[in-house]
RODO-2510 file (C-alpha; in nm, 4 decimals, decimal comma):
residues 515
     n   res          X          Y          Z
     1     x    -0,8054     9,1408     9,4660
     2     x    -0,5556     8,9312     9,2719
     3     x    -0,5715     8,5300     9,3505
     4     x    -0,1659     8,5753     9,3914
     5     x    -0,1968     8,8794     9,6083
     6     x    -0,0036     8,7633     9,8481
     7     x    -0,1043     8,8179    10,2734
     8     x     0,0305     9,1258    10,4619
     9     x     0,1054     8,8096    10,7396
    10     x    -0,0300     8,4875    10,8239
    11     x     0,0059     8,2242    11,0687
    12     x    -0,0965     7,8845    11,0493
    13     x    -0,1108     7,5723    11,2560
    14     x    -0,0398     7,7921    11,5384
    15     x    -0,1052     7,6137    11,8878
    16     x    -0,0157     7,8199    12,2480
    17     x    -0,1057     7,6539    12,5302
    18     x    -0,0455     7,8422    12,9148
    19     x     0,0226     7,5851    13,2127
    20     x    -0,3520     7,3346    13,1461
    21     x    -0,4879     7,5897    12,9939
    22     x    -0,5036     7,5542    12,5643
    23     x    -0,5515     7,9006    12,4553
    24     x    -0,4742     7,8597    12,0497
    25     x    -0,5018     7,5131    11,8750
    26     x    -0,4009     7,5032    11,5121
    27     x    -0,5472     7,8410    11,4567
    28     x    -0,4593     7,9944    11,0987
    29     x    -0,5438     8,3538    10,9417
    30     x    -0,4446     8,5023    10,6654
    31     x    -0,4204     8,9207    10,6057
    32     x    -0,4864     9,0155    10,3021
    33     x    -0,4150     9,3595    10,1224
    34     x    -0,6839     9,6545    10,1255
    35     x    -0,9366     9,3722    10,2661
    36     x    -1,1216     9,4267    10,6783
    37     x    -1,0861     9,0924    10,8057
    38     x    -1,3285     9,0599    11,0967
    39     x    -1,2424     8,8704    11,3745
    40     x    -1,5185     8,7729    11,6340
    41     x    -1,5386     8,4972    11,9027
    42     x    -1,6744     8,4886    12,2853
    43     x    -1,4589     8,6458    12,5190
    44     x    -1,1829     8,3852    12,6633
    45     x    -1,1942     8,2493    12,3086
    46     x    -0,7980     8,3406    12,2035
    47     x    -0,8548     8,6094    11,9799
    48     x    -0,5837     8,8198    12,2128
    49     x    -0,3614     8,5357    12,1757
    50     x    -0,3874     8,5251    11,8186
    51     x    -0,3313     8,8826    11,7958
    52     x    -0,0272     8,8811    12,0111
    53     x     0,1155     8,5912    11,8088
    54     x     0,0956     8,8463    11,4812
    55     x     0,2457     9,1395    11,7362
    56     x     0,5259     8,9067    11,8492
    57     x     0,4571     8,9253    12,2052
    58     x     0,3231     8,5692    12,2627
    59     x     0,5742     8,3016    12,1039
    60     x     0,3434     8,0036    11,9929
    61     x     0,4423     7,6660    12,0509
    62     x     0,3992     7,5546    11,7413
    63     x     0,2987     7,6951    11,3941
    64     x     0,4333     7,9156    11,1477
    65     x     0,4376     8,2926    11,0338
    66     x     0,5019     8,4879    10,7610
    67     x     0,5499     8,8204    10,6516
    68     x     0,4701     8,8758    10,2666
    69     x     0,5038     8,5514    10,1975
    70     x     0,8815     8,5366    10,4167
    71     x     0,9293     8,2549    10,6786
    72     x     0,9791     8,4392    11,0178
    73     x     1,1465     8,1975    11,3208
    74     x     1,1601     8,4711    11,5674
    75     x     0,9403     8,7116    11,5686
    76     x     0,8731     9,0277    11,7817
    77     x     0,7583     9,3276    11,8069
    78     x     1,0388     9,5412    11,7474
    79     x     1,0310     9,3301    11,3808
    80     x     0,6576     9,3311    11,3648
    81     x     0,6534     9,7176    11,3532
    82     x     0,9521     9,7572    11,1660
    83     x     0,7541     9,5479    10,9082
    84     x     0,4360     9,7592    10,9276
    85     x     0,2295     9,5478    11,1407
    86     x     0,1017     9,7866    11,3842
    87     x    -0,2117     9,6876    11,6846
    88     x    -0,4511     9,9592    11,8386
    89     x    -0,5259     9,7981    12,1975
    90     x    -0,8012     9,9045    12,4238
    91     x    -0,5269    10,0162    12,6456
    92     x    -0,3597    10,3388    12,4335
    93     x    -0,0353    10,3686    12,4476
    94     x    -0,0036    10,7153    12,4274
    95     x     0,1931    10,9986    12,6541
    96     x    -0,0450    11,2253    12,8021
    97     x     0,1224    11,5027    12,9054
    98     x     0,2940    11,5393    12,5127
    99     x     0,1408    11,7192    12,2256
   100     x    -0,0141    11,4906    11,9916
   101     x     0,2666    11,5868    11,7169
   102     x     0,5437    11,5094    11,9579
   103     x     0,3469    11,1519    12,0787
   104     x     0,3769    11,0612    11,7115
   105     x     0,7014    11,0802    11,6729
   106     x     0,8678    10,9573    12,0337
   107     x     1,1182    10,7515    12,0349
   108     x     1,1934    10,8587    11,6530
   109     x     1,2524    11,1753    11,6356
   110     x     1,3110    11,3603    11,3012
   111     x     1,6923    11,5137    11,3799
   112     x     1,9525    11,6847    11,1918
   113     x     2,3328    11,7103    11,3482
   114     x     2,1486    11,6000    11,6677
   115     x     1,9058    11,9060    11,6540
   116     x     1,5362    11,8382    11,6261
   117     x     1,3335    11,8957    11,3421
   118     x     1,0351    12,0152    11,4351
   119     x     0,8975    12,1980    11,1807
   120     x     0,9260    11,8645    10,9694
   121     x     0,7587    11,6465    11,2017
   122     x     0,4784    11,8949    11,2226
   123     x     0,4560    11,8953    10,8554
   124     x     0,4558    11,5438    10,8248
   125     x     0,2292    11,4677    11,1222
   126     x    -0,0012    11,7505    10,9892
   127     x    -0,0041    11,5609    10,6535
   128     x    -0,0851    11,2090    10,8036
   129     x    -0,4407    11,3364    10,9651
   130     x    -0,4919    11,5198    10,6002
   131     x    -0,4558    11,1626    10,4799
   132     x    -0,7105    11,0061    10,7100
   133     x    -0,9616    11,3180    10,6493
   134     x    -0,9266    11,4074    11,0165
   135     x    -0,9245    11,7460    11,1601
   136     x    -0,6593    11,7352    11,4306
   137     x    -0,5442    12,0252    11,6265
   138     x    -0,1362    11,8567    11,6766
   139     x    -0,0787    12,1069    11,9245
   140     x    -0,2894    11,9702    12,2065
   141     x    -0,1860    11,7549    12,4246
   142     x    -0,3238    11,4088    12,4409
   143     x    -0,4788    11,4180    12,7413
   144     x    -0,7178    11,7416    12,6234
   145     x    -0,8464    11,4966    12,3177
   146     x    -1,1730    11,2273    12,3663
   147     x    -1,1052    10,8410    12,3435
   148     x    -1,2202    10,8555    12,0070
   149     x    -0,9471    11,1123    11,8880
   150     x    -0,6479    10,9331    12,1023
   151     x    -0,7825    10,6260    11,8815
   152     x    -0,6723    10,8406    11,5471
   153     x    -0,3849    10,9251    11,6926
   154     x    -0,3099    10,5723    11,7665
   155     x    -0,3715    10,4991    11,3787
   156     x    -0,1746    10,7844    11,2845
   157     x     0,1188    10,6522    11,4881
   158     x     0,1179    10,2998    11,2804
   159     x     0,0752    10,5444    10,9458
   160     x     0,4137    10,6979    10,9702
   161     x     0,6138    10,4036    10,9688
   162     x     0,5753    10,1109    10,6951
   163     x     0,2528    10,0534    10,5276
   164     x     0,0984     9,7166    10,6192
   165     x    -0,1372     9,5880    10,8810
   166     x    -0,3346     9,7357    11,1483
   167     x    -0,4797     9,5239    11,4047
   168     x    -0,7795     9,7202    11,5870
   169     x    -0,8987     9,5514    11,9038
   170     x    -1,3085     9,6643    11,9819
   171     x    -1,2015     9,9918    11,8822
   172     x    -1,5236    10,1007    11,9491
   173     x    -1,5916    10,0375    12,3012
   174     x    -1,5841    10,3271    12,4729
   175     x    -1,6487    10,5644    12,2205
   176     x    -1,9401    10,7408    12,1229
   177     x    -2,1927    10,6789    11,8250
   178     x    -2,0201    10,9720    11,6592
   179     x    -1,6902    10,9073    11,6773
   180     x    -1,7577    10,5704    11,6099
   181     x    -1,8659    10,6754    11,2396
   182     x    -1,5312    10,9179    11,2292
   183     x    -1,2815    10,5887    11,2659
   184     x    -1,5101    10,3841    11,0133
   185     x    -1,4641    10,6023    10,7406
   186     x    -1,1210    10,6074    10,8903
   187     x    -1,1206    10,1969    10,8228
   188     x    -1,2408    10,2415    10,5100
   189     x    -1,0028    10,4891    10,3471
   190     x    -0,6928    10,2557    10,4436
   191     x    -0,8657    10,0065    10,3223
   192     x    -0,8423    10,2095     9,9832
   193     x    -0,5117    10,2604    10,0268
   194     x    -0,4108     9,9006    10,0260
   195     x    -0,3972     9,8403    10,4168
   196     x    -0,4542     9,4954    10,5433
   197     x    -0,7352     9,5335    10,8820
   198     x    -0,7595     9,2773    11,1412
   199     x    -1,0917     9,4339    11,3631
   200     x    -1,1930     9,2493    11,6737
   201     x    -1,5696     9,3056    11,7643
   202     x    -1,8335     9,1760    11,9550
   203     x    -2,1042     9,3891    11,7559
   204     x    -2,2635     9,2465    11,4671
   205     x    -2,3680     9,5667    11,3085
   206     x    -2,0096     9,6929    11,2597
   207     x    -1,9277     9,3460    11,1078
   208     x    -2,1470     9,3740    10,8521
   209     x    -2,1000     9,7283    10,7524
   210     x    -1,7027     9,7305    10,7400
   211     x    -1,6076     9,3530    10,7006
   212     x    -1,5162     9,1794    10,3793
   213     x    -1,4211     8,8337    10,5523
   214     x    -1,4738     8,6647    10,9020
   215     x    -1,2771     8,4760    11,1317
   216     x    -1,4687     8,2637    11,4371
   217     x    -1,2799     8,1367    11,7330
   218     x    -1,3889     7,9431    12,0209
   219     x    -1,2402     7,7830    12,2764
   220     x    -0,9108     7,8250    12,1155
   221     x    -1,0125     7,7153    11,7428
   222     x    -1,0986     7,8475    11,4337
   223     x    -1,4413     7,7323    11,4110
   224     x    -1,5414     7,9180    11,0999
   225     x    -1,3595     8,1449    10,8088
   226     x    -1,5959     8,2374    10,5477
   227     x    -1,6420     8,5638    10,3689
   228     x    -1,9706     8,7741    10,4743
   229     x    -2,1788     8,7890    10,1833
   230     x    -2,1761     8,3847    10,1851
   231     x    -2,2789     8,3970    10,5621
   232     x    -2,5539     8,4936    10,7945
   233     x    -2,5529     8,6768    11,1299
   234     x    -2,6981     8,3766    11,2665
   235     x    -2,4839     8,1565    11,1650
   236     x    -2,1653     8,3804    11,2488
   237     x    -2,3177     8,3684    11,6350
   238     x    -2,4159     7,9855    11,6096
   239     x    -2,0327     7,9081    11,5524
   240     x    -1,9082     8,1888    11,7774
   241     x    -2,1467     8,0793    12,1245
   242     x    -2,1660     7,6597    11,9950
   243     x    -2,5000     7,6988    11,9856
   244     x    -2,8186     7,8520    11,8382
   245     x    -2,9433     8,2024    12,0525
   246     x    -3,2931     8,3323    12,0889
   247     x    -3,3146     8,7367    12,0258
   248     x    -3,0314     8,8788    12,1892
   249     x    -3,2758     9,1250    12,3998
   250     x    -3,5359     8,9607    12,6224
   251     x    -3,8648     9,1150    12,6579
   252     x    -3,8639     9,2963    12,9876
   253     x    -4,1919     9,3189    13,1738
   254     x    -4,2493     9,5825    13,3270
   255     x    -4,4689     9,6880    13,6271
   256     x    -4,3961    10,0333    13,7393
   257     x    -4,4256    10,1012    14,1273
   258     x    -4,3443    10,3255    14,3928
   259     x    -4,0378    10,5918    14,3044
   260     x    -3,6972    10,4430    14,4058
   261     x    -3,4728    10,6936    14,3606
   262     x    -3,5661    11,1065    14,2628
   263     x    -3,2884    11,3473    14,1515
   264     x    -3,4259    11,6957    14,1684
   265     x    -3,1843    12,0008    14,0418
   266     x    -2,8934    11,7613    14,0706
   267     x    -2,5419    12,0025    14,0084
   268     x    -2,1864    11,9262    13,9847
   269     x    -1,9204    12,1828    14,0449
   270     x    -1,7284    12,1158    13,6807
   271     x    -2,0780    12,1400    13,5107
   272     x    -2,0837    11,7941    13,4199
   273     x    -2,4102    11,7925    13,5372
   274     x    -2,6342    12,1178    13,5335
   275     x    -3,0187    12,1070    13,6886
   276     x    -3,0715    11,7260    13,6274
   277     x    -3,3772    11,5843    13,7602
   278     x    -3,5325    11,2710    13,6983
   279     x    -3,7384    10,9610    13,8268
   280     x    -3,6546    10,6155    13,8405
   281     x    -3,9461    10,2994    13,9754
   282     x    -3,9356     9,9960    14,1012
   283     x    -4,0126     9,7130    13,8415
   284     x    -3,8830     9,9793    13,5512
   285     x    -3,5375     9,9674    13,3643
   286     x    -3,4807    10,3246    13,2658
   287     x    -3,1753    10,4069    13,0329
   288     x    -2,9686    10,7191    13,0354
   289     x    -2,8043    10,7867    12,6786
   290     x    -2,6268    11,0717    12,5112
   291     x    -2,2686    11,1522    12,4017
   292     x    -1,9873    11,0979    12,5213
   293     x    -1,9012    11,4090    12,7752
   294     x    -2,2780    11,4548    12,8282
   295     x    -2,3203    11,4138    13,2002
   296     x    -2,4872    11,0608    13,1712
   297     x    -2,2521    10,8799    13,3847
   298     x    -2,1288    11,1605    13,6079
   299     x    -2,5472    11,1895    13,7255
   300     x    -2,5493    10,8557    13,8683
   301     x    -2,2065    10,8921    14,0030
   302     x    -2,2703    11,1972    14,2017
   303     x    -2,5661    11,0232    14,3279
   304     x    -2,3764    10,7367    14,4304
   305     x    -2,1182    10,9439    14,6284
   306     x    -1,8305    10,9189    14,3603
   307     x    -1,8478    11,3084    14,2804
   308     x    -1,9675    11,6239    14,4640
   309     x    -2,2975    11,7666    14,4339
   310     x    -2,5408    12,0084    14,5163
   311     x    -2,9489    11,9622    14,4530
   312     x    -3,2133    11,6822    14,5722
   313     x    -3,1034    11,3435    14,5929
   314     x    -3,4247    11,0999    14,7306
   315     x    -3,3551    10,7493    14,8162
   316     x    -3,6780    10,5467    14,8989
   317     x    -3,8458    10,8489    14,9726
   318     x    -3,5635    11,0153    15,2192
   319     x    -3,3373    11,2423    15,1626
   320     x    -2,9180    11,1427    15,1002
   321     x    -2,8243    11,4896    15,1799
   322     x    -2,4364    11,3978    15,1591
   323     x    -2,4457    11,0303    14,9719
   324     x    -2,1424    10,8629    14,9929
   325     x    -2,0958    10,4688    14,8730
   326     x    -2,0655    10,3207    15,1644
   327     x    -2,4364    10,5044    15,2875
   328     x    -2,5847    10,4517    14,9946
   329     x    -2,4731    10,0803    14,9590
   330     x    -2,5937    10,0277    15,3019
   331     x    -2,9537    10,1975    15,1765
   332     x    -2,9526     9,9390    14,8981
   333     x    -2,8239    10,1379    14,5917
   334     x    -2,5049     9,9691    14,4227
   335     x    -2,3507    10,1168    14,1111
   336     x    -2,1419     9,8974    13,8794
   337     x    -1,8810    10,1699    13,7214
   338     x    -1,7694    10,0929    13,3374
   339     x    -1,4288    10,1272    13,4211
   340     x    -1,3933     9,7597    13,6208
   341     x    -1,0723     9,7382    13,5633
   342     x    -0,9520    10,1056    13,7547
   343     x    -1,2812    10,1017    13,9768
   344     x    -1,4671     9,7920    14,0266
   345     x    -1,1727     9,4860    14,0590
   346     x    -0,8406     9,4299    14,2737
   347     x    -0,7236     9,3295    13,9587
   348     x    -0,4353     9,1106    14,1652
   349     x    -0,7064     8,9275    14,3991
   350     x    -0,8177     8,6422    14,3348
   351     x    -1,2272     8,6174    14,1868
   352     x    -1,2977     8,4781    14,5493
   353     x    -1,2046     8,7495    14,7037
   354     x    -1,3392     9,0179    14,4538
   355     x    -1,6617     8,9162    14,4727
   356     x    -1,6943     8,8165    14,8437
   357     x    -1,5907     9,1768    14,9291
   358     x    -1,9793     9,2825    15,0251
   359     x    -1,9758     8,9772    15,2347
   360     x    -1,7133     9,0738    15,5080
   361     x    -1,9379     9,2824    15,7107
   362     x    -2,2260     9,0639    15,6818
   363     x    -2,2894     8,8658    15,9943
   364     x    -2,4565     8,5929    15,8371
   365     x    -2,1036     8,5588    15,6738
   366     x    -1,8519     8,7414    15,9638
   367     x    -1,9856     8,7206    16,2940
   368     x    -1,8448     8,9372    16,4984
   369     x    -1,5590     8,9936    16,2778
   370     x    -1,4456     8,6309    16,2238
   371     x    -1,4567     8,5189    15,8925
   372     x    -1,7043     8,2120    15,7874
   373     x    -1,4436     8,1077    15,5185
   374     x    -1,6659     7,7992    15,3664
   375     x    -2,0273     7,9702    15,3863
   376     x    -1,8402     8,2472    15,1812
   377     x    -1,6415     8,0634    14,9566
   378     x    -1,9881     7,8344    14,9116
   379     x    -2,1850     8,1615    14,8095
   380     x    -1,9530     8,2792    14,6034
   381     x    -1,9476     7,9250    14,4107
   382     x    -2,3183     7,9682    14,3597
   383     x    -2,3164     8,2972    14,2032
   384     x    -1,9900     8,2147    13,9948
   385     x    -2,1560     7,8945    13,8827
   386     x    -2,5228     8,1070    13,7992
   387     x    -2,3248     8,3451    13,6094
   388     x    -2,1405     8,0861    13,3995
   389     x    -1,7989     8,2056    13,5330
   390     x    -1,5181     8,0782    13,2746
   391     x    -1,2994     7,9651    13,3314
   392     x    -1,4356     7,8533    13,7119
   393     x    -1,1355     7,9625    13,8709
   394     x    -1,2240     8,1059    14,1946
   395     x    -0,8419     8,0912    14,3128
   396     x    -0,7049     8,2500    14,0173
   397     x    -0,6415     8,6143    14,0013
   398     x    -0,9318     8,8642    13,8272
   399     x    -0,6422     8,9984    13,5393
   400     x    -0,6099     8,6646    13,3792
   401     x    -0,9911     8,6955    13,2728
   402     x    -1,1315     8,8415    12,9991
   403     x    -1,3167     9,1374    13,0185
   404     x    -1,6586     8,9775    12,9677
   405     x    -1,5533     8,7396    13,2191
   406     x    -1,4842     9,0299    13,4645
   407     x    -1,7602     9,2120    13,4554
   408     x    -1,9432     8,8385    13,5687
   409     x    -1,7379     8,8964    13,8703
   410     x    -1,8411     9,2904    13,9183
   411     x    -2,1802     9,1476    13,8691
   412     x    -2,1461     8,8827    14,1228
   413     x    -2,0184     9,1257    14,3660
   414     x    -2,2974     9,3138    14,3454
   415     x    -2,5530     9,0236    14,3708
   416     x    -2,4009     8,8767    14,6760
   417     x    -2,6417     9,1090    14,8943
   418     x    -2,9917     9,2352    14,8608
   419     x    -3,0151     9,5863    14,7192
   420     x    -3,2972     9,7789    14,5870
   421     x    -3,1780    10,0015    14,3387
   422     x    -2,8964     9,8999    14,0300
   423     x    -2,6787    10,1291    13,8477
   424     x    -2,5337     9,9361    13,4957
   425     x    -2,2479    10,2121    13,3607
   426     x    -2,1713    10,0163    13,0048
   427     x    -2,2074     9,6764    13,1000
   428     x    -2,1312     9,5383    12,8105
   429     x    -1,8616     9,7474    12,6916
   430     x    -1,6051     9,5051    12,5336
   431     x    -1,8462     9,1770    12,5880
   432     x    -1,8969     8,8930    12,3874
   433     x    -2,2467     8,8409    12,2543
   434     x    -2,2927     8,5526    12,4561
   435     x    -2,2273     8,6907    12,7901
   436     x    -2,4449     8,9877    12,6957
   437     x    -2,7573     8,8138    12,6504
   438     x    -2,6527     8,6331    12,9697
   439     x    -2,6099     9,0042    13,1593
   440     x    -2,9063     9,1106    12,9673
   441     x    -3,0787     8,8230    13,1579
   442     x    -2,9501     8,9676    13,4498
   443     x    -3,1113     9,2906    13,3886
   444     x    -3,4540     9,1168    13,3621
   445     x    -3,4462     8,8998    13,6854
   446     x    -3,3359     9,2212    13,8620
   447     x    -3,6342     9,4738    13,7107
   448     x    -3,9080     9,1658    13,7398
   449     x    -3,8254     9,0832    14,0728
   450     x    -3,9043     9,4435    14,1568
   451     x    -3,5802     9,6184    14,1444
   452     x    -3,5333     9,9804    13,9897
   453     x    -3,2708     9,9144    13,7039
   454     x    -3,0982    10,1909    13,5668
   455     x    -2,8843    10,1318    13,2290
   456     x    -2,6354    10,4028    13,0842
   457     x    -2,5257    10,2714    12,7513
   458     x    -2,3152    10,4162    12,4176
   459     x    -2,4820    10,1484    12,2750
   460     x    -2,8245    10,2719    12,0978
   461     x    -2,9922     9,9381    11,9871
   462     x    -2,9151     9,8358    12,3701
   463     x    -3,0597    10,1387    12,5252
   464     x    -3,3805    10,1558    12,3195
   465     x    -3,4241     9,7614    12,3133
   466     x    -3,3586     9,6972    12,6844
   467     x    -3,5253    10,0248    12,8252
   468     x    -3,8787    10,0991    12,9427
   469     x    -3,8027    10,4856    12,9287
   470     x    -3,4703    10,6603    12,8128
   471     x    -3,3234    11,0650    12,9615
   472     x    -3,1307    11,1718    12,6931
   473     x    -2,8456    11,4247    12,8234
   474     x    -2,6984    11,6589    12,6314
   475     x    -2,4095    11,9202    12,7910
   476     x    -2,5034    11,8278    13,1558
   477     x    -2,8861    11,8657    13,0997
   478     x    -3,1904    11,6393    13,0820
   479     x    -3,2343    11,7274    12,6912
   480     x    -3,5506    11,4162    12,6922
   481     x    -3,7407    11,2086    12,8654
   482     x    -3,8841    10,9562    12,5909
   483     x    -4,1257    10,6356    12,6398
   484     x    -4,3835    10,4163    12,4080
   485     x    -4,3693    10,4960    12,0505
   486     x    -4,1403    10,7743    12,0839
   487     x    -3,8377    10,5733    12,2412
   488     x    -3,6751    10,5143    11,8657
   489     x    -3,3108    10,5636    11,7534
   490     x    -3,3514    10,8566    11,5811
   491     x    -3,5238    11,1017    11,8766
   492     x    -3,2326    10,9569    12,1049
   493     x    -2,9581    11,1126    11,8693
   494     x    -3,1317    11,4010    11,8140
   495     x    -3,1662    11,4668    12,2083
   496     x    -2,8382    11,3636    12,2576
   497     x    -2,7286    11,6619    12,0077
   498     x    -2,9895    11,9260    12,2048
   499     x    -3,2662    11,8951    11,9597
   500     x    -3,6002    11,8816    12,1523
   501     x    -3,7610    11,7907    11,8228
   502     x    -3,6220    11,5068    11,6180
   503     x    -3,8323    11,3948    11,3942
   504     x    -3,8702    11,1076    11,0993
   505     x    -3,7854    10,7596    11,1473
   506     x    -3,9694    10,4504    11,2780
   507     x    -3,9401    10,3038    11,6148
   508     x    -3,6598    10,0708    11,6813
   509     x    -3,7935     9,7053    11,6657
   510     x    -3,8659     9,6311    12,0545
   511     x    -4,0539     9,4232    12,3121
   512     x    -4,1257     9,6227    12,5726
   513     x    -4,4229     9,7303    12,6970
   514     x    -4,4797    10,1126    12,6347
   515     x    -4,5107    10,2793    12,9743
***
């Protein structure tokens, strides 16, 4: 890259500050042509600030922008896509219930003498997915594609307008290890073709392998900008946590016990899940991995009430012939869904009341249906404070959190009562590497106090580090059961694709004991 090049956009000296709360203080970053410019930081750390500053919906206090070098007073989004800055959010933007050649082109449609042209914008929306290297049927409709193909979509949109910058925000969250590799080579070819990348992650591992330069923000401030060949992991996480971390996965004892919960021929009427079975222990944490689509999540959820079912569910040794959550919460089984912002949180409600839910039927806590307002709001200090709650806001309401910062208050929920069996469903899924290793922690207390842990994960290095023994599903079916030496990354993907066979490759590095 040319020393003149000159930056796609850049802000600098940018402050934002909302009510006593200083979100961005003279933060400045620079986009540079056909360079991935990572950008990592804890969760509450202003990297969504930052990125709506570029976007043009948050106005900064102070600060500039440009635009190819061009002073811009008042900026929004309307100009930032006209100028080719486009941003793929967690939260798509897409119409479901359109074909994925007419979602491309809404609100500028291709028209002739007021007549549609849609032969043209198939052509040309055809064309755009030949230019990523995608295979894209453009006649389905959105909702019939996976995350990870609304994602291309989502790229394709910014495509057809002005080249530029793309923004991706952990566009990798709730896909699977698949079509995770699909959008990096999709990163890499507009790279090639000259597009400046902004990519927000919390994973180190996709930092390394796609960045070119990082960005560090905490608390607001650019702590560190350096590009990643001159820095080390460790000292990318020293500057993004403000302080030095142990190994991100703890070592897990483990002391197997009596069977906590037994799935036998476990059925779903969609097929999600076909003829499951499986065993989880006290004292064990057992993962559940496979693809996306491959019954992992739908297995615990059916035994958790959320779905219908037929087969054997076993719950301490009796039978949950018709489970439902409230039963099987009062049994001591609590399941902690990966979608906490459509299942787990009243988004609206305050953290307070979110995680003192559990509590109102206790009558340590509501005697006789009156509400013991301190001893609640006093327990609910204690686990916010354990947790490391931030900011420690109990009045304020859960959607002005981050997302690491909510699942603290899913997880505090869940820890306000006793229970004897735990259900994780991506618990990390869009969390900061900071308040993983403090959920990881979590995890431990829970499985060597003597609870029976069960972790479904997308995330492989989590699964295999964090898990005593792994089911791999694969089309609704229990493709593997794998333990000891054989628990390694490369037997996981090959269950998770059917074979009963993989072979090659070396354990993943881990401290568990084999069971």
């Amino acid at each position: 890259m040319s020393p003149n090049t000159v930056a796609v956009i850049e802000v600098a000296a940018v402050a934002k500050r909302y009510g006593g709360v200083q979100a961005l203080q003279n933060a400045s970053l620079r986009l540079m042509p056909g360079e991935v410019h990572m950008l990592m930081g804890e969760n509450g750390a202003g990297k969504s600030t930052l990125t709506g500053t570029l976007i043009g919906t948050v106005r900064p206090d102070e600060g500039t922008l440009r635009i190819r070098g061009e002073l811009v007073k008042d900026h929004t989004p309307a100009r930032a896509r006209a100028e080719g800055i486009n941003v793929v959010l967690q939260d798509f933007s897409l119409a479901p219930s359109l074909k994925v050649h007419e979602s491309l082109f809404l609100g500028r449609e291709l028209t002739v003498c007021g007549f549609r042209q849609v032969s043209e914008m198939r052509r040309q929306a055809s064309a755009v997915f030949d230019e990523l290297g995608v295979c894209m049927d453009i006649d389905s409709t959105v909702r019939q594609l996976t995350r990870g193909e609304q994602q291309v979509v989502e790229i394709a949109n910014a495509m057809l307008g002005k080249s530029g910058a793309l923004l991706l925000d952990e566009p990798t969250a709730a896909i699977s290890h698949e079509e995770s590799e699909k959008l990096f080579a999709v990163v890499q070819r507009l790279r090639e073709q000259g597009w400046a990348i902004l990519y927000i992650t919390h994973r180190m591992e996709e930092m390394r392998r796609l960045g070119d330069v990082v960005t560090v923000l905490r608390d607001g401030v650019v702590i560190d900008h350096q590009r990643l060949d001159a820095v080390t992991d460790e000292q990318v996480i020293a500057a993004m946590v403000g302080r030095e971390l142990t190994s991100l996965y703890p070592h897990i004892h483990c002391n197997p016990g009596e069977v906590a919960l037994e799935i036998r021929g476990l059925c779903t009427p969609d097929n999600k899940v076909v003829n499951a079975s499986a065993r989880f222990r006290f004292g064990e944490v057992v993962g559940l991995g496979g693809l996306v689509g491959s019954g992992k999540s739908e297995m615990m959820r059916a035994c958790f009430g959320l779905l219908p079912c037929t087969g054997s569910i076993m719950l301490e040794g009796y039978a949950a012939e018709h489970p439902s959550p409230r039963a099987m919460l009062m049994r001591g089984m609590v399941y902690l869904s990966q979608d906490r912002r459509g299942e787990a949180l009243a988004l609206s409600r305050t953290v307070e009341e979110n995680m003192a839910l559990e509590l109102l039927d206790d009558p340590a806590y509501a005697p006789l249906g009156w509400l013991r307002k301190g001893k609640i709001r006093q327990r609910v200090t204690e686990l916010a404070q354990s947790l490391a709650l931030r900011p420690m806001r109990l009045t304020a309401r859960v959607e002005e959190f981050s997302g690491g910062n909510q699942q603290k208050v899913v997880l505090g929920r869940a820890l306000t009562r006793p229970r004897r069996v735990y259900v994780f469903d991506e618990p990390t899924s869009g969390v900061d590497v900071g308040a993983r290793q403090e959920i990881y922690g979590y995890l431990k207390s829970l499985c060597e106090a003597g609870a029976a842990v069960v972790l479904i994960s997308s995330d492989l290095q989590e699964l295999i580090n964090l898990s005593h023994r792994v089911y791999v599903l694969n089309a609704g079916r229990v493709a593997a059961e794998l333990s000891g030496s054989e628990l390694c990354e490369t037997r996981v993907v090959g269950a998770s694709f059917g074979q009963t066979q993989a072979s090659g490759g070396q354990p993943a590095r881990t401290s568990k004991e084999p069971v």
